[in-house]
N, CA, C and O atoms as a Tripos MOL2 file, in Angstrom:
@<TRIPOS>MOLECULE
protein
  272   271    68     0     0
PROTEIN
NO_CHARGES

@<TRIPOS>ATOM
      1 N          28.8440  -12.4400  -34.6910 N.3       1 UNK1
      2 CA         27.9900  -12.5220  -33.5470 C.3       1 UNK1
      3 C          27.7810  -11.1460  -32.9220 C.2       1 UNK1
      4 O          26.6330  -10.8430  -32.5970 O.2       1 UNK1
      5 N          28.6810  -10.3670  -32.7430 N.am      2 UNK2
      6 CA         28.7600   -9.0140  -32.2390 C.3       2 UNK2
      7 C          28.2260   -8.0880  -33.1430 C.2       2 UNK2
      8 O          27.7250   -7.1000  -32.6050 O.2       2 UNK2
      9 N          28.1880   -8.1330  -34.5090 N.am      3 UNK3
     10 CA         27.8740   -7.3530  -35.4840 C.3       3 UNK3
     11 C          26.1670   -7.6830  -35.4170 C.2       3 UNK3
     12 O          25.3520   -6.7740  -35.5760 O.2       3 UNK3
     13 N          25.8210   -8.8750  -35.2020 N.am      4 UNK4
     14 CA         23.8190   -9.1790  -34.4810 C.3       4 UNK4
     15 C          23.3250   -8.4670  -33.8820 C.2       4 UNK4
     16 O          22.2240   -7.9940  -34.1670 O.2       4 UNK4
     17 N          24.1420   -8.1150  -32.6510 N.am      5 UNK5
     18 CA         24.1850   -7.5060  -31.0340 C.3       5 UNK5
     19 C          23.9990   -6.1780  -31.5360 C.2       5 UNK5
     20 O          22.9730   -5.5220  -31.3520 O.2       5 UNK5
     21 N          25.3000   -5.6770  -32.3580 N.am      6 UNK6
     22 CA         25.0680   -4.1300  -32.5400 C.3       6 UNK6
     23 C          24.0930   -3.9150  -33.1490 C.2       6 UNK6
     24 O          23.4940   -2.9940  -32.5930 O.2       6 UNK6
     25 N          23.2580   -4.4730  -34.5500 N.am      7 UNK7
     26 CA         22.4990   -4.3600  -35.5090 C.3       7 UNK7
     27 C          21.1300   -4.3310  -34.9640 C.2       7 UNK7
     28 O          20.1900   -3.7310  -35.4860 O.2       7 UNK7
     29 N          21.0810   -5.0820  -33.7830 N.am      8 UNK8
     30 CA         19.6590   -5.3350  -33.1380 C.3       8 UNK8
     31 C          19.5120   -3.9780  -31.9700 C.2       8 UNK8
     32 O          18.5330   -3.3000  -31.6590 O.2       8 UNK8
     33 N          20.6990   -3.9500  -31.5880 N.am      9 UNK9
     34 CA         20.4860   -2.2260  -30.5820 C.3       9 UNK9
     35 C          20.0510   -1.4500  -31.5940 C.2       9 UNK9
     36 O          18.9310   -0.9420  -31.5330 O.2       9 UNK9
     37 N          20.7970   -1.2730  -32.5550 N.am     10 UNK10
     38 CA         20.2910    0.5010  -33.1700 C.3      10 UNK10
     39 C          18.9030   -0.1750  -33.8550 C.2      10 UNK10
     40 O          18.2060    0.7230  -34.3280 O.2      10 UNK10
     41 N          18.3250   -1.4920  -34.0320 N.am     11 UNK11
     42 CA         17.0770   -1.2100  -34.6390 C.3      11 UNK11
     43 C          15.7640   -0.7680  -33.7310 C.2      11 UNK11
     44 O          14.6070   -0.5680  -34.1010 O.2      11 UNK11
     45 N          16.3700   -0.6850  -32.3740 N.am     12 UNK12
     46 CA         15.5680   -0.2180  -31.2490 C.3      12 UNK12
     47 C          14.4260   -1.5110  -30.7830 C.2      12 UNK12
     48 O          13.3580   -1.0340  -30.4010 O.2      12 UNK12
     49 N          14.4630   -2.5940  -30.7620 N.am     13 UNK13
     50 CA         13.7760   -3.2350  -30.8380 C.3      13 UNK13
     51 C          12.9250   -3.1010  -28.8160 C.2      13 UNK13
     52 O          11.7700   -3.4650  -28.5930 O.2      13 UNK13
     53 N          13.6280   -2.6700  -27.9900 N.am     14 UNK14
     54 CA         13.0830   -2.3120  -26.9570 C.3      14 UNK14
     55 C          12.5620   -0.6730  -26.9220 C.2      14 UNK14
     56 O          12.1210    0.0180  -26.0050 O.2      14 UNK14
     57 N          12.6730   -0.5590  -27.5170 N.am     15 UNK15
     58 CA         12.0870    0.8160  -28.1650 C.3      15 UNK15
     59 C          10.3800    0.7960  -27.1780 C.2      15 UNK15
     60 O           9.6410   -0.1880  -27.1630 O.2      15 UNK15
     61 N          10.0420    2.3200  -26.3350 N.am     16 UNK16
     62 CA          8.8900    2.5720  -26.1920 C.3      16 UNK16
     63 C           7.3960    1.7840  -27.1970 C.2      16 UNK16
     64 O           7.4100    1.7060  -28.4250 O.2      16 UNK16
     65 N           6.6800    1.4770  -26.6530 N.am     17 UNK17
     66 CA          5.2950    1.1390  -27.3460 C.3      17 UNK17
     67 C           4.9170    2.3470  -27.5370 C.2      17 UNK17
     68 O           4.8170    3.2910  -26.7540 O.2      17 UNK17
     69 N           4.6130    2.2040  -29.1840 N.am     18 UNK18
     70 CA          3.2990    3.6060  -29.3780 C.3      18 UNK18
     71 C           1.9330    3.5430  -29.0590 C.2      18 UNK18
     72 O           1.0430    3.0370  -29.7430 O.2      18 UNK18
     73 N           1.8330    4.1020  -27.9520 N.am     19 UNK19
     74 CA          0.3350    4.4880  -27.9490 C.3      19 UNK19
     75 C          -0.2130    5.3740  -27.5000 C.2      19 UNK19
     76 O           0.2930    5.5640  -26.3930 O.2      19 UNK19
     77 N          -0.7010    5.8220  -27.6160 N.am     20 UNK20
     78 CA         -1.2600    7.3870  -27.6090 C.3      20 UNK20
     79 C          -2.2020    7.3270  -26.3630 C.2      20 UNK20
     80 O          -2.5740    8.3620  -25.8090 O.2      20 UNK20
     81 N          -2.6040    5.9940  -25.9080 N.am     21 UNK21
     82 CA         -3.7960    5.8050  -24.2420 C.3      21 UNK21
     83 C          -2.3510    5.8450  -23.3900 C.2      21 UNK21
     84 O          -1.2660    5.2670  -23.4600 O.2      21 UNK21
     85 N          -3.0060    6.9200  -22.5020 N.am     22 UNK22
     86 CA         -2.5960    6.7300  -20.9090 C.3      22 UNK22
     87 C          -2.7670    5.9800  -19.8630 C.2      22 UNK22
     88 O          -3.8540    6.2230  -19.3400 O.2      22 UNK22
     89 N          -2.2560    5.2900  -19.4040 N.am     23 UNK23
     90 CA         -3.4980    4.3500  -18.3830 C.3      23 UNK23
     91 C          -2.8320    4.6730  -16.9050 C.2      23 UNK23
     92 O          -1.6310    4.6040  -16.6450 O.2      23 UNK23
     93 N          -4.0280    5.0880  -15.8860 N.am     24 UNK24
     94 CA         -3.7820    5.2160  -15.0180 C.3      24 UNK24
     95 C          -3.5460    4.3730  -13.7290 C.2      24 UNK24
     96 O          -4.6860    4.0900  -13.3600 O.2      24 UNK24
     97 N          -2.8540    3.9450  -13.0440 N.am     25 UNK25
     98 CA         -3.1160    2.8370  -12.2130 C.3      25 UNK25
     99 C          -3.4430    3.0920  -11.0830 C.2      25 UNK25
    100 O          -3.2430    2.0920  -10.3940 O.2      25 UNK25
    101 N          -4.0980    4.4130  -10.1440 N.am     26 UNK26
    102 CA         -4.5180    4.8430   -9.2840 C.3      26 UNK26
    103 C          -6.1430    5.5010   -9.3440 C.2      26 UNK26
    104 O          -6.6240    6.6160   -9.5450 O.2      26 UNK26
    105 N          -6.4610    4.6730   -9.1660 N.am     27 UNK27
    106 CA         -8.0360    5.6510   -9.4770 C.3      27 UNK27
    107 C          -8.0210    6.8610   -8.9230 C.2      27 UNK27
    108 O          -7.6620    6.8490   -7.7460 O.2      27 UNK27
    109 N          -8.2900    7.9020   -9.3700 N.am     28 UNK28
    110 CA         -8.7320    9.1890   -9.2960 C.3      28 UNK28
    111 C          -9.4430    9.8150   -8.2490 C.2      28 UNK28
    112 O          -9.1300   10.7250   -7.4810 O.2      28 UNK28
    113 N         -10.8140    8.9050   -8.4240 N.am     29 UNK29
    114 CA        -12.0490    9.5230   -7.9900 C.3      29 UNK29
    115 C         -12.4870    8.6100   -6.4650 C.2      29 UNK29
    116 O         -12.3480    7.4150   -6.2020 O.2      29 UNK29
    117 N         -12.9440    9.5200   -5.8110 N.am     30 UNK30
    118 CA        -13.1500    8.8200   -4.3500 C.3      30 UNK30
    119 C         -12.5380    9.4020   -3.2380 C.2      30 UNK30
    120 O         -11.9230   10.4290   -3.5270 O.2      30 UNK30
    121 N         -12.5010    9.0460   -1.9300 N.am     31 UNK31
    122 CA        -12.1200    9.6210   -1.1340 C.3      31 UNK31
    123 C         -10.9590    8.7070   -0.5330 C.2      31 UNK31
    124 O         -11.2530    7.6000   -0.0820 O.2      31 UNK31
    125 N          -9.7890    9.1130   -0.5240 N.am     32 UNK32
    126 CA         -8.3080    7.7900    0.0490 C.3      32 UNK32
    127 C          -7.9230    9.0420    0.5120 C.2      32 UNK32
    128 O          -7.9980   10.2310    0.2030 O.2      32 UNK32
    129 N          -7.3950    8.1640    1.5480 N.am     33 UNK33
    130 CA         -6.3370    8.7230    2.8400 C.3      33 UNK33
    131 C          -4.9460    7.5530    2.8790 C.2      33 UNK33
    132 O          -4.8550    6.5110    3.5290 O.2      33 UNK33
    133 N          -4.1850    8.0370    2.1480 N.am     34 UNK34
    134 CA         -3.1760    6.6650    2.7760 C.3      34 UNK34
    135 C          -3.3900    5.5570    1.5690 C.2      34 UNK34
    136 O          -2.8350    4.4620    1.4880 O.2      34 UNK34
    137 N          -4.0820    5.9780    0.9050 N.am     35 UNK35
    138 CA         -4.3410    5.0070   -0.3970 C.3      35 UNK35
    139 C          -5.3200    3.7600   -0.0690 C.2      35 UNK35
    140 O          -5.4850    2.7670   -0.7770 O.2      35 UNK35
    141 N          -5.8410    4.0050    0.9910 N.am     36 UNK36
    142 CA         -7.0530    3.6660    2.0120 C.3      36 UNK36
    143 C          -8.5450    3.6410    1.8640 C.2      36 UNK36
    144 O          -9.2430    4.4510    2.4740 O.2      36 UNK36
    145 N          -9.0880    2.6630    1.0090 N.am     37 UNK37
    146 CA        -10.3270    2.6080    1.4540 C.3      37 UNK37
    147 C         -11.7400    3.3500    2.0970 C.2      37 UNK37
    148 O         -11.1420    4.2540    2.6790 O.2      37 UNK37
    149 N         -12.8480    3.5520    2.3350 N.am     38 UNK38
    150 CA        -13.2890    3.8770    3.9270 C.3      38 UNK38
    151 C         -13.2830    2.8420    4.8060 C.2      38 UNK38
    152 O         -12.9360    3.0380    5.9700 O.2      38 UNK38
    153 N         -13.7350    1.3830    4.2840 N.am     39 UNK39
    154 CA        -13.7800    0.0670    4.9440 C.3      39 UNK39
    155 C         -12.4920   -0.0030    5.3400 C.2      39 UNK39
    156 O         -12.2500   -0.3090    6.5080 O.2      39 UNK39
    157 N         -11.5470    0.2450    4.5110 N.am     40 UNK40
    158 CA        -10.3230   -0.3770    5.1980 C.3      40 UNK40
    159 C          -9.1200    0.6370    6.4170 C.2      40 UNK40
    160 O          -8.1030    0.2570    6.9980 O.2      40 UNK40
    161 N          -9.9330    2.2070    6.4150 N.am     41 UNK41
    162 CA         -9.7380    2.7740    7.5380 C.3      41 UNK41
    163 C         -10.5450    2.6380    8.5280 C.2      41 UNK41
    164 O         -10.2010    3.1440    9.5970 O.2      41 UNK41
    165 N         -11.6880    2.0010    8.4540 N.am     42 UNK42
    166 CA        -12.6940    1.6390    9.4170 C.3      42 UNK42
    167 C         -12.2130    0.4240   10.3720 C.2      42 UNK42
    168 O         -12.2820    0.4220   11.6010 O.2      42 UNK42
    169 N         -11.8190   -0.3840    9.7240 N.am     43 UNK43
    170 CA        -11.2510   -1.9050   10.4240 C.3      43 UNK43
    171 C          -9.9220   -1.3570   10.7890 C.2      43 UNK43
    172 O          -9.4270   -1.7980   11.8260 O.2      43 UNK43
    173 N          -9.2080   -0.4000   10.0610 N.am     44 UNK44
    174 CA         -8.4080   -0.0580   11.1000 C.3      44 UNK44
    175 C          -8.2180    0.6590   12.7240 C.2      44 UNK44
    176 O          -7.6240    0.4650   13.7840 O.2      44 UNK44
    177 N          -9.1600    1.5930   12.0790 N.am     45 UNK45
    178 CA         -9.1820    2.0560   13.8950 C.3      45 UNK45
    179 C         -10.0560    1.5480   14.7870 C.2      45 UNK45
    180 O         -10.1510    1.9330   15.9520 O.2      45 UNK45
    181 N         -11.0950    0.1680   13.9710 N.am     46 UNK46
    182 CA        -11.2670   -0.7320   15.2360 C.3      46 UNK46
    183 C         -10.3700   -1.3010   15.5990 C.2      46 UNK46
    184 O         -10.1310   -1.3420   16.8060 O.2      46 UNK46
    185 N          -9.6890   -1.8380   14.8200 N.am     47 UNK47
    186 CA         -8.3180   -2.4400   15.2650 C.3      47 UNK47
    187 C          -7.5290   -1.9800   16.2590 C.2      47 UNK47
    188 O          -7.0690   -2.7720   17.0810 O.2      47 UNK47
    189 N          -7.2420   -0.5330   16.3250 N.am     48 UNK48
    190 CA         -6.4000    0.2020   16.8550 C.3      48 UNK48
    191 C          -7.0600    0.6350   17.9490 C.2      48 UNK48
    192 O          -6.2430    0.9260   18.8230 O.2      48 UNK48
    193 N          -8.7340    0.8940   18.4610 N.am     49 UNK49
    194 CA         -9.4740    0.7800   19.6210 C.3      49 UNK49
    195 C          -9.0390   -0.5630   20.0050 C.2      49 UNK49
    196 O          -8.1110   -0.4530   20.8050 O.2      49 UNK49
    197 N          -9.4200   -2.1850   19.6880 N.am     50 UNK50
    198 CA         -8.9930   -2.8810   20.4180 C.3      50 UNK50
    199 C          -7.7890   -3.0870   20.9610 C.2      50 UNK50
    200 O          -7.7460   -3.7010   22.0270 O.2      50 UNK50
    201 N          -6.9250   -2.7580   20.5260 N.am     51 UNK51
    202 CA         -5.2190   -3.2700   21.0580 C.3      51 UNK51
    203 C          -5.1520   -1.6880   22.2220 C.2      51 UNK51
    204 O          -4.5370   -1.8060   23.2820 O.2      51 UNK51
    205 N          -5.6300   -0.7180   21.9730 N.am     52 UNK52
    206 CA         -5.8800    0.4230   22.9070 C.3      52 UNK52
    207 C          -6.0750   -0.1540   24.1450 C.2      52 UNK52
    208 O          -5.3230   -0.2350   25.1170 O.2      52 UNK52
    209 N          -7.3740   -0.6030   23.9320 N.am     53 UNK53
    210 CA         -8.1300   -1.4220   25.5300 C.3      53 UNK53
    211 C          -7.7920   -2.9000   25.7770 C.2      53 UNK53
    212 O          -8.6360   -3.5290   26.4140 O.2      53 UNK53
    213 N          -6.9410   -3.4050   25.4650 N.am     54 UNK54
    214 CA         -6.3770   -4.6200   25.7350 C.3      54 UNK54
    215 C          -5.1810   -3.9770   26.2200 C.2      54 UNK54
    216 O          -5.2000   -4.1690   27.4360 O.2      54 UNK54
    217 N          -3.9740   -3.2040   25.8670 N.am     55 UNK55
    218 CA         -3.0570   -2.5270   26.5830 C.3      55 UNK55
    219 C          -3.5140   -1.9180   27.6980 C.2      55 UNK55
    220 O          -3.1400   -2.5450   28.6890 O.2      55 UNK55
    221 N          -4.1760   -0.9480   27.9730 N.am     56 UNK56
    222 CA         -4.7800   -0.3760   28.7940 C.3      56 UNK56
    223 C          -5.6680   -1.2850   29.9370 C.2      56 UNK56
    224 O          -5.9280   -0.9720   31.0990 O.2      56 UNK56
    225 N          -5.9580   -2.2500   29.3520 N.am     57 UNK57
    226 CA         -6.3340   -3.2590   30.4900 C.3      57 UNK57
    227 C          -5.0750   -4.4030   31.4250 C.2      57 UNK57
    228 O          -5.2510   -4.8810   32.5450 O.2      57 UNK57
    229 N          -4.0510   -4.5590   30.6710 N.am     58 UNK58
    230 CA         -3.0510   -5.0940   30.5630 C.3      58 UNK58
    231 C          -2.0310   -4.0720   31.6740 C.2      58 UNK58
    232 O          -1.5490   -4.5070   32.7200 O.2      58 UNK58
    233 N          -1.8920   -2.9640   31.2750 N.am     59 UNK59
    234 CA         -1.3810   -2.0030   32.2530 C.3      59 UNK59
    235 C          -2.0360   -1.7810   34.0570 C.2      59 UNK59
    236 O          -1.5020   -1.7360   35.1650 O.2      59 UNK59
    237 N          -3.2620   -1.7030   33.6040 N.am     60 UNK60
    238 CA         -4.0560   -1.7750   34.9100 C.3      60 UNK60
    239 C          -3.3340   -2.8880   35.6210 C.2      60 UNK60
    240 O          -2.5440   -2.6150   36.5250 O.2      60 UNK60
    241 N          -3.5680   -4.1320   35.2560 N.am     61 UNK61
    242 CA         -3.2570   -5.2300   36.0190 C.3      61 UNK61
    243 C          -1.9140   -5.1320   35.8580 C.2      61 UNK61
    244 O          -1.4720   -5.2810   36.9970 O.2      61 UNK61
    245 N          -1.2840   -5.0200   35.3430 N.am     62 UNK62
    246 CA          0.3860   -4.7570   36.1370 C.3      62 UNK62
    247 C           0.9330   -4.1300   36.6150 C.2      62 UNK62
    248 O           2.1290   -4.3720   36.7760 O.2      62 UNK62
    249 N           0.2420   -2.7590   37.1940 N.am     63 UNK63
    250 CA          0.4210   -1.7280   38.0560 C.3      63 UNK63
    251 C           0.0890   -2.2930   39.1420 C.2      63 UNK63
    252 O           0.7710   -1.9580   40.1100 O.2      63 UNK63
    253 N          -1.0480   -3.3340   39.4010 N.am     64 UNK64
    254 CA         -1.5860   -3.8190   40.4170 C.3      64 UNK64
    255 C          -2.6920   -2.9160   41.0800 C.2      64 UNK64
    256 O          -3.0800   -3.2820   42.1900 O.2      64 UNK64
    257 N          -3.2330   -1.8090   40.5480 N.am     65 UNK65
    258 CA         -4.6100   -1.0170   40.3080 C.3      65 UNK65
    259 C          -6.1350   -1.9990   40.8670 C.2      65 UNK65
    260 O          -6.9220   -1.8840   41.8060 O.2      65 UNK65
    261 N          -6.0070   -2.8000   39.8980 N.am     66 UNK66
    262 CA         -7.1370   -3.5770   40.3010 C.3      66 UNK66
    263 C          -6.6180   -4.9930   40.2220 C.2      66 UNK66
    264 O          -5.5180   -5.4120   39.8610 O.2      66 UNK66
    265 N          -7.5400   -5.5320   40.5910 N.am     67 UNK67
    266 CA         -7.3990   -7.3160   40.9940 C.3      67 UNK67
    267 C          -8.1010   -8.1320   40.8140 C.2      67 UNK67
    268 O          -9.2510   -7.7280   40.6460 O.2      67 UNK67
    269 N          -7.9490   -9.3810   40.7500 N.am     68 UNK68
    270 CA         -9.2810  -10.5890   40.7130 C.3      68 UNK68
    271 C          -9.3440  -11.1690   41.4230 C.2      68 UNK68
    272 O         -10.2360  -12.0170   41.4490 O.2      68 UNK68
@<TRIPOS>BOND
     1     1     2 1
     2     2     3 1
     3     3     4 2
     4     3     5 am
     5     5     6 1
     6     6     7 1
     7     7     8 2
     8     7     9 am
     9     9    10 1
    10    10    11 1
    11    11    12 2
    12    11    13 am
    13    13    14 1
    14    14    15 1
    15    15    16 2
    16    15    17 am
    17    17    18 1
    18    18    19 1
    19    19    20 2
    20    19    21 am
    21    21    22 1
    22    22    23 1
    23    23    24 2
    24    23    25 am
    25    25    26 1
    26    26    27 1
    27    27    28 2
    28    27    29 am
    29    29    30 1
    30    30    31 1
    31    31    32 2
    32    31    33 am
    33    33    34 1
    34    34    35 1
    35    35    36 2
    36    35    37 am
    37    37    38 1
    38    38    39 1
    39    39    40 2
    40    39    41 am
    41    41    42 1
    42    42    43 1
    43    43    44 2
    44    43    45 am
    45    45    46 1
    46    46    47 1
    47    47    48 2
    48    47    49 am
    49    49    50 1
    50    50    51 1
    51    51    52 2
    52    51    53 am
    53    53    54 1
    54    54    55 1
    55    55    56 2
    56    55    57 am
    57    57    58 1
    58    58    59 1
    59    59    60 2
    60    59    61 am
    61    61    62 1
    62    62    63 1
    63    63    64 2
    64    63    65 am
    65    65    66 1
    66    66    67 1
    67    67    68 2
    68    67    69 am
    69    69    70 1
    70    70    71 1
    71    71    72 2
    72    71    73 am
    73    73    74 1
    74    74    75 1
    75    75    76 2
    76    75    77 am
    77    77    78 1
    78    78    79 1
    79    79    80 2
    80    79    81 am
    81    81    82 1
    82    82    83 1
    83    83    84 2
    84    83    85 am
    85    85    86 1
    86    86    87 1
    87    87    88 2
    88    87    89 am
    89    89    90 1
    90    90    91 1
    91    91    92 2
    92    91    93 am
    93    93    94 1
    94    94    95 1
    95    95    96 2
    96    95    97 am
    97    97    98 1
    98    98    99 1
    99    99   100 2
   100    99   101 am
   101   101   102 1
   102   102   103 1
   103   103   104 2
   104   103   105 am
   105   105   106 1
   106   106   107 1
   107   107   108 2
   108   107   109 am
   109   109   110 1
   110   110   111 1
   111   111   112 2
   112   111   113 am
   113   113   114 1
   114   114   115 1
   115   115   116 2
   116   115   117 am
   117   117   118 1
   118   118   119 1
   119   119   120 2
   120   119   121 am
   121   121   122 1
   122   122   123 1
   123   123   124 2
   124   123   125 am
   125   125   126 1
   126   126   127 1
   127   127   128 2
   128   127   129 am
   129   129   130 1
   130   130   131 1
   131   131   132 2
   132   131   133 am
   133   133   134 1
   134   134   135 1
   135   135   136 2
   136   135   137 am
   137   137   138 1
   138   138   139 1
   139   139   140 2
   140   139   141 am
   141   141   142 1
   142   142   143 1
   143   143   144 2
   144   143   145 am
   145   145   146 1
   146   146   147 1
   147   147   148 2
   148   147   149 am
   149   149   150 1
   150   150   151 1
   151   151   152 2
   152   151   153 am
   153   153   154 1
   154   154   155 1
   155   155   156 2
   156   155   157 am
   157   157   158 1
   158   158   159 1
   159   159   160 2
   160   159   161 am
   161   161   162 1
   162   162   163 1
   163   163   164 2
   164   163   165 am
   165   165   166 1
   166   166   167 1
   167   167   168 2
   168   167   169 am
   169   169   170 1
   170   170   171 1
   171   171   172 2
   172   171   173 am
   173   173   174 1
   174   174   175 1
   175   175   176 2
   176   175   177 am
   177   177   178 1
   178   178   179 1
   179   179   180 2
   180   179   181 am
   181   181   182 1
   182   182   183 1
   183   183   184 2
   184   183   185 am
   185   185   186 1
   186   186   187 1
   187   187   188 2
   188   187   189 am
   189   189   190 1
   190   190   191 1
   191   191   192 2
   192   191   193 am
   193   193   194 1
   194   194   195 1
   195   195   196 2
   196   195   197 am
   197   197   198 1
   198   198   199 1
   199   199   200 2
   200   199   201 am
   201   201   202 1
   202   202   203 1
   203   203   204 2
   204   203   205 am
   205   205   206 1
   206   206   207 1
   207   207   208 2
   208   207   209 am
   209   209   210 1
   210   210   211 1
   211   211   212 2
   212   211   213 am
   213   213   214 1
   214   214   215 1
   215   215   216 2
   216   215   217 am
   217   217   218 1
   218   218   219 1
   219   219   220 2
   220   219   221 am
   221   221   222 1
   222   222   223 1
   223   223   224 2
   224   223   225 am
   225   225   226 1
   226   226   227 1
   227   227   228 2
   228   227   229 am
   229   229   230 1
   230   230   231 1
   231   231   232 2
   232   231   233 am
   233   233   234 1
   234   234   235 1
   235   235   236 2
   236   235   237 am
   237   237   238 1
   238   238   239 1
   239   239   240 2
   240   239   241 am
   241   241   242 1
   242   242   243 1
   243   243   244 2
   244   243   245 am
   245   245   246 1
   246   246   247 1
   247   247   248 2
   248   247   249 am
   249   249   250 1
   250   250   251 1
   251   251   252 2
   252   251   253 am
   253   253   254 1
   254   254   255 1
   255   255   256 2
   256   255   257 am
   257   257   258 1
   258   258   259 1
   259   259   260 2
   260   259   261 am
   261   261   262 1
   262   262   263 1
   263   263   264 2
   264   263   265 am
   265   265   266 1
   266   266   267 1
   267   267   268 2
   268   267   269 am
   269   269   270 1
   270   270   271 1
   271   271   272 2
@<TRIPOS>SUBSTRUCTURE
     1 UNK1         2 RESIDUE 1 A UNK
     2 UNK2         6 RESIDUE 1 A UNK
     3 UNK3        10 RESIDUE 1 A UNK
     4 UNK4        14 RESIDUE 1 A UNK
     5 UNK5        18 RESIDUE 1 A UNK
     6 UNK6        22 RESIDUE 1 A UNK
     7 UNK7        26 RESIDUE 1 A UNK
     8 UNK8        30 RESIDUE 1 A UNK
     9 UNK9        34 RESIDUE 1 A UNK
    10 UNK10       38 RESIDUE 1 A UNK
    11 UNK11       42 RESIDUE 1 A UNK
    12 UNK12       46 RESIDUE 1 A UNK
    13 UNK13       50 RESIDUE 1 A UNK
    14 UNK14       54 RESIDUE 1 A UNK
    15 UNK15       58 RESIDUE 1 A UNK
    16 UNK16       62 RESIDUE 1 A UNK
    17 UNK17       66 RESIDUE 1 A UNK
    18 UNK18       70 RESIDUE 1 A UNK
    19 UNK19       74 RESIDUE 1 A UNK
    20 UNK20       78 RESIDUE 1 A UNK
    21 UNK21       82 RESIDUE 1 A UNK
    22 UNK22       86 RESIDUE 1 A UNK
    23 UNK23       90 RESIDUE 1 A UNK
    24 UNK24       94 RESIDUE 1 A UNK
    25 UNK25       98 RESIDUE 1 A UNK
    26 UNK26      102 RESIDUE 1 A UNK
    27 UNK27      106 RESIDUE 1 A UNK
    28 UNK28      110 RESIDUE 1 A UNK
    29 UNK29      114 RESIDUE 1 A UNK
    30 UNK30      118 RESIDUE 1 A UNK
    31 UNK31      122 RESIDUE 1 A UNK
    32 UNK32      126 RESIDUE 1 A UNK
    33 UNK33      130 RESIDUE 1 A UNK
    34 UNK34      134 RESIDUE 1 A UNK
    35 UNK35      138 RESIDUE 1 A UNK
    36 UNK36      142 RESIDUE 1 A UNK
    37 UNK37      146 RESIDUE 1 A UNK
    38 UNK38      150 RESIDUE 1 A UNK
    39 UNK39      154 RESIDUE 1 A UNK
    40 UNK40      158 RESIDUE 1 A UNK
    41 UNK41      162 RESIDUE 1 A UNK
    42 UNK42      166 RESIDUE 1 A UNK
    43 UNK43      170 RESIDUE 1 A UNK
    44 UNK44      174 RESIDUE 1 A UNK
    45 UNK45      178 RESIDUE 1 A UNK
    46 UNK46      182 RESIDUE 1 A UNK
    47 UNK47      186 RESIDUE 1 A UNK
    48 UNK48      190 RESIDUE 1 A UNK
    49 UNK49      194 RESIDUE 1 A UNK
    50 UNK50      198 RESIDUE 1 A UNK
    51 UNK51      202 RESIDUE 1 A UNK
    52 UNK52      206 RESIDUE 1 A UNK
    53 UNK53      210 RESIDUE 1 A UNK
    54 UNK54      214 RESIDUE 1 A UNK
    55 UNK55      218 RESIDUE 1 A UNK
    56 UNK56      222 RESIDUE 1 A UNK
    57 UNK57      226 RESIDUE 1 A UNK
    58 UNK58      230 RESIDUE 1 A UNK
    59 UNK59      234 RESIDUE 1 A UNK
    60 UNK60      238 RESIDUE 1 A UNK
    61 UNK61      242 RESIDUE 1 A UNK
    62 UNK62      246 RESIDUE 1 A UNK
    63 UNK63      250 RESIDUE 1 A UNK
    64 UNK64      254 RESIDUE 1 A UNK
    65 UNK65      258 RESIDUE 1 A UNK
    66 UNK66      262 RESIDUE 1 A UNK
    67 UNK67      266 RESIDUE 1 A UNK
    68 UNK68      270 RESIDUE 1 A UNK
């Protein structure tokens, strides 16, 4: 059983694939920030304007600044 085990290591059977293609899994070409989109830095800093002015409105009224 052990003499299988050894016989099957040295025949390398997990041995690298030959192939001579590279494949890349990051596209290249384009413009990324952050690995980012433009759409998906766009919805972000609307995102990040709204929670801005919802804090900032949120602060007002708990300073007691303004009122209703």
């Amino acid at each position: 059983m052990f003499d299988d085990l050894r016989q099957q290591a040295t025949e390398g059977d997990l041995a690298e694939p030959e192939s001579d293609e590279v494949e890349d899994t990051i596209p290249v070409q384009g413009n990324y920030f952050l690995g980012m989109t433009p759409q998906q830095r766009f919805l972000l800093a609307v995102m990040f304007a709204l929670w801005v002015c919802i804090m900032g409105a949120f602060c007002v009224l708990a300073t007691g600044k303004v009122g209703f």
